[in-house]
C-alpha positions as CSV (number, residue, x, y, z in Angstrom):
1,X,14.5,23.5,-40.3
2,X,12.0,24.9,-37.2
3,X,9.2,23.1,-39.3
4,X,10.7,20.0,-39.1
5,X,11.3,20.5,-35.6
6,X,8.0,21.7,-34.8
7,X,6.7,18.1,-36.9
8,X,8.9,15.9,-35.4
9,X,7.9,17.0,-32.0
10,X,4.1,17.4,-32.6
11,X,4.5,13.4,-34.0
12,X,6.3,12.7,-30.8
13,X,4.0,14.3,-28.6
14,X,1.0,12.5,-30.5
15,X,2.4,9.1,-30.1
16,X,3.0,9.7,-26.3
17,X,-0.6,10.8,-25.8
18,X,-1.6,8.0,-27.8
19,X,0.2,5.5,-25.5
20,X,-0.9,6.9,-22.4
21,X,-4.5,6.9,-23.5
22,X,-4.4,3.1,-24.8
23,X,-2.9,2.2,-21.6
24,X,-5.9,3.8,-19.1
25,X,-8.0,2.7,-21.8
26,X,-7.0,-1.1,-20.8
27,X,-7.0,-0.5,-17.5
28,X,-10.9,0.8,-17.6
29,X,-11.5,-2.0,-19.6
30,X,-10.1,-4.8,-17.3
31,X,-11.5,-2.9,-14.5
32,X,-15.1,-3.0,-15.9
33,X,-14.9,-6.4,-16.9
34,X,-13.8,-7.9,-13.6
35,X,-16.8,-5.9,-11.9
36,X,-19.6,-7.0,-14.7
37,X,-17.6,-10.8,-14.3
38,X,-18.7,-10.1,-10.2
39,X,-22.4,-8.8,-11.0
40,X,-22.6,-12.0,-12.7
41,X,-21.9,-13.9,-9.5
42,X,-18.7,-15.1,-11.4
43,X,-15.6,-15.6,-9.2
44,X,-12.8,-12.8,-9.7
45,X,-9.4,-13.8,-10.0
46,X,-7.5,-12.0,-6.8
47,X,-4.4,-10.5,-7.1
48,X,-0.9,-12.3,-6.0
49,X,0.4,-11.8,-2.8
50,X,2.0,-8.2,-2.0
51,X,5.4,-7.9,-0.3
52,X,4.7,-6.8,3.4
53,X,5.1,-3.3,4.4
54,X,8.3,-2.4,6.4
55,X,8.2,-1.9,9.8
56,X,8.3,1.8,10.8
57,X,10.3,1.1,14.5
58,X,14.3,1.4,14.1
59,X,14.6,2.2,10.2
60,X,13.2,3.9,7.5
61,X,11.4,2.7,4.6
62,X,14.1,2.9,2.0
63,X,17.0,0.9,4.1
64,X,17.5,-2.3,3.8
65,X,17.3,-3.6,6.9
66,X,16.1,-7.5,7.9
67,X,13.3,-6.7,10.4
68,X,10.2,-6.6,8.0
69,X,6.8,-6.1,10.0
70,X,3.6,-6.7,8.1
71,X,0.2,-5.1,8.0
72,X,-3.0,-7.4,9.1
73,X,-4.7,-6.0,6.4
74,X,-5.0,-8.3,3.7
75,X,-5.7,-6.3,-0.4
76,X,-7.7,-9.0,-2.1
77,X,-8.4,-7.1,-5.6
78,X,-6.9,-3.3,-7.2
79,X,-9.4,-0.6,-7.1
C-alpha cells in the first residue's frame, strides 16, 4: 500500500515539474522571439494598458477606495 503511495506521489510530483517547466519554457521562448523579432528591426507588439497604481495618500493598497492616482511611468513591453 506505501508503494502505491510513494508511485502515485512520485507521478504527481513529475507532472507538476513537468508543467512548471513547459510553462518557463514558453515564456523563454516568447521572450526570445520578441527580442530576435526587434534585432530584425521588426515592430514588437506592446503590451495592453496596465490598471494605474493606487494612490498611497489616505488608503492603503488593498482598500477599495475611489481616489486612484497614477504613475507617469508608462511599461511598454515585460522584461
Amino acid at each position: 500500500m506505501f508503494a502505491l503511495f510513494l508511485t502515485a506521489l512520485l507521478v504527481v510530483t513529475a507532472v507538476a515539474v513537468a508543467g512548471v517547466l513547459a510553462d518557463s519554457g514558453l515564456r523563454w521562448w516568447s521572450a526570445f522571439g520578441a527580442l530576435r523579432r526587434e534585432l530584425k528591426g521588426e515592430t514588437v507588439q506592446l503590451l495592453p494598458a496596465l490598471r494605474p497604481a493606487t494612490s498611497l495618500e489616505k488608503h492603503s493598497a488593498f482598500g477599495r477606495c475611489g481616489a486612484i492616482g497614477t504613475v507617469g511611468v508608462k511599461v511598454s513591453r515585460a522584461a
